[in-house]
N, C-alpha and C positions, 0 to 999 in steps of 0.2 A: 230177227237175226238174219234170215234167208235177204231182207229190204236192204239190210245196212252192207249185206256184202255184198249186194249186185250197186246199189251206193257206191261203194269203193273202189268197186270194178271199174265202174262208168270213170270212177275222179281220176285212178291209174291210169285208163284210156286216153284219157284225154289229155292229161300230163306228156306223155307219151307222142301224142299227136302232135302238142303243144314243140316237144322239143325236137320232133322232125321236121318240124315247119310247115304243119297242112294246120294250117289256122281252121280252116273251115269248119274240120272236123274236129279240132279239139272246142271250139268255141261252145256247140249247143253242150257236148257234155261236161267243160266246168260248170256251164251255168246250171244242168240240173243236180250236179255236185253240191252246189254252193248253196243252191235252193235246200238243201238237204240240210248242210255242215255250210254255215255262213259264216266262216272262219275268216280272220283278215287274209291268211294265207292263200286263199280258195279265192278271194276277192282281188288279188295281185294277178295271178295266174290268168285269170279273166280279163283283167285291163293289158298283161304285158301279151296274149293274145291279140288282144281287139290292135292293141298299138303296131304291131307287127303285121299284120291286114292292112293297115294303112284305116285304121276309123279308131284318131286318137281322141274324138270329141265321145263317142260313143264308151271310151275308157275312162274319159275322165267322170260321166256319167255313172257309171259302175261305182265306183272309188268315193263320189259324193253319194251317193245314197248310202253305201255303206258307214261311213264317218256319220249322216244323218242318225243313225241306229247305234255305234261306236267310237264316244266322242275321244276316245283315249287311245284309239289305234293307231299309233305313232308311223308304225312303218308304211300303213295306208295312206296317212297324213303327207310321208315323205315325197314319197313315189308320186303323189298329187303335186305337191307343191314343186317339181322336177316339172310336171306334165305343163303346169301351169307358166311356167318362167317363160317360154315362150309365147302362148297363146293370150296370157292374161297376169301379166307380171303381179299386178297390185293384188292378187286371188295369193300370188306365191308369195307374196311381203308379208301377207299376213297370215299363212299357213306355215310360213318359218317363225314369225312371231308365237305363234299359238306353242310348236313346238319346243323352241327353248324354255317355253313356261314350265311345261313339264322335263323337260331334258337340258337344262341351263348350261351344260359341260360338253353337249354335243357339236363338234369342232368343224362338220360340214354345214351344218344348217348356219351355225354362225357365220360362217366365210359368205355360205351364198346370199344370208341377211344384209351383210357387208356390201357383198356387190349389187345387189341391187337397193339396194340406200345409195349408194356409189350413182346409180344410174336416173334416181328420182331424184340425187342432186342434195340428196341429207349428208350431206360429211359429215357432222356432227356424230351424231348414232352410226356411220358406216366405221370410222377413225374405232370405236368403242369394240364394237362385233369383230373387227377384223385385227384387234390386240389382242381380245380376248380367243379367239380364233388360234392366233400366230402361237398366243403363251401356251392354249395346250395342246397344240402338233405344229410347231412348226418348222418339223421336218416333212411335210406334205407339201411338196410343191405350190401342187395350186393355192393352198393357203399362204405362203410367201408369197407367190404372184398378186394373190389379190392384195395384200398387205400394202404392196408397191404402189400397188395402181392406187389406194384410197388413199395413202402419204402423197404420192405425187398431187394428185386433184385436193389435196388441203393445202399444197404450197411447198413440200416438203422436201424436197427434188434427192436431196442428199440419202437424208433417212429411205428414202424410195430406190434408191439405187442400192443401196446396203441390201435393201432386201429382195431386190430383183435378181443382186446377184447371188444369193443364197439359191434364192429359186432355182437358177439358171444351173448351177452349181451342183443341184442335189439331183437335175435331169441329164446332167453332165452331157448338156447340150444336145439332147435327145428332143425337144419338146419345142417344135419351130416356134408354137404362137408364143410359148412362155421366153424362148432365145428372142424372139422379134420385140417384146415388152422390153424385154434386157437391154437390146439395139438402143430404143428409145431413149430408154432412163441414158443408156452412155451418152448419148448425141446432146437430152437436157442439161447435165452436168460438163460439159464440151471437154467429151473425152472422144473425138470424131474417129480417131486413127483404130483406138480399140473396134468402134463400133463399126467402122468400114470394112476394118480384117473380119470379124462377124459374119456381117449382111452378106460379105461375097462366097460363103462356104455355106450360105442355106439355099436350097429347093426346093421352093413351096409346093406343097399337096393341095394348095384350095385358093381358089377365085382370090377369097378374102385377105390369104395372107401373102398371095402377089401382089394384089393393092397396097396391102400395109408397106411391103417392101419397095415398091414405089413411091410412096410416101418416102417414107424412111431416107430412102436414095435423093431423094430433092432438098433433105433438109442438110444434109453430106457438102 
């Protein structure tokens, strides 16, 4: 009893450390938490640690050996396949594959299956994920955003525009990259006047979506 509550003490510690942002100090005591109580929850805590220290490979680490031992840990599962999108897309195709297996109805993994089918150039199976996505929330913007994007890259420019501007609609013009998608769709559809009054009322926050609006402005 005396183990399990100095155990507990350490896990609170370091939760705690965890959420004032001294990584360093919370890191050794989730892990002898975890070592303890190998909880998925005790295994998030550790990876969203290590990720926040800037050593995302040593998180995704944690999170794989845990799933090694926990083939059913969905929320481990998720949080990897997030880690993975950037570092190792084809790791996250098929850790969102794995997921809808057991969670078929679950409306983010389908969007993100979407888009990155979207990006491996499957429109086939992306068009599939991202209707299925759309039918059960598609009041979530980014799932109308990505809807858009997979209709448009099938051909679909109309249907793509219907739901970009849903998107755009439901951020009520809050959400630059998702208004900058919206731009586009207007300008495929050559609705230029919509799309120029647009482009002139946003300020980009990021490198990328200066470019984009760059773009954007050359095709005007």
């Amino acid at each position: 009893q005396q183990g399990l509550s100095e155990t507990n003490r350490q896990g609170m510690q370091g939760r705690i450390f965890l959420l004032e942002g001294q990584y360093d100090k919370a890191i050794p005591l989730l892990e002898k938490f975890y070592q303890m109580i190998p909880s998925s929850q005790n295994a998030i805590f550790i990876a969203v640690a290590n990720v926040r220290s800037n050593q995302q490979e040593k998180a995704i680490e944690v999170l794989e050996q845990h799933l090694e031992k926990n083939q059913d840990a969905v929320k481990v599962r998720e949080l990897l396949a997030n880690f993975y999108t950037q570092s190792a897309p084809e790791k996250a195709l098929k850790s969102y594959e794995m997921i809808i297996k057991s969670q078929p109805d679950n409306a983010i993994a389908l969007n993100n299956l979407a888009w990155l089918s979207m990006e491996f150039n499957n429109i086939d199976a992306a068009l599939v994920y991202a209707a299925k996505a759309y039918k059960l929330a598609g009041d979530i913007p980014n799932i109308s955003d990505t809807y858009a994007q997979v209709l448009l890259k099938s051909g679909d420019k109309a249907a793509a525009l219907e739901k970009a501007q849903q998107a755009h609609s439901l951020t009520k013009g809050g959400n630059i990259d998702i208004t900058l998608n919206y731009i586009e769709l207007l300008i495929f559809n050559s609705k230029n006047a919509e799309a120029r009054k647009l482009l002139n009322g946003i300020k980009p926050k990021s490198e990328a979506q200066a470019e984009k609006m760059t773009l954007l402005q050359a095709k005007l």
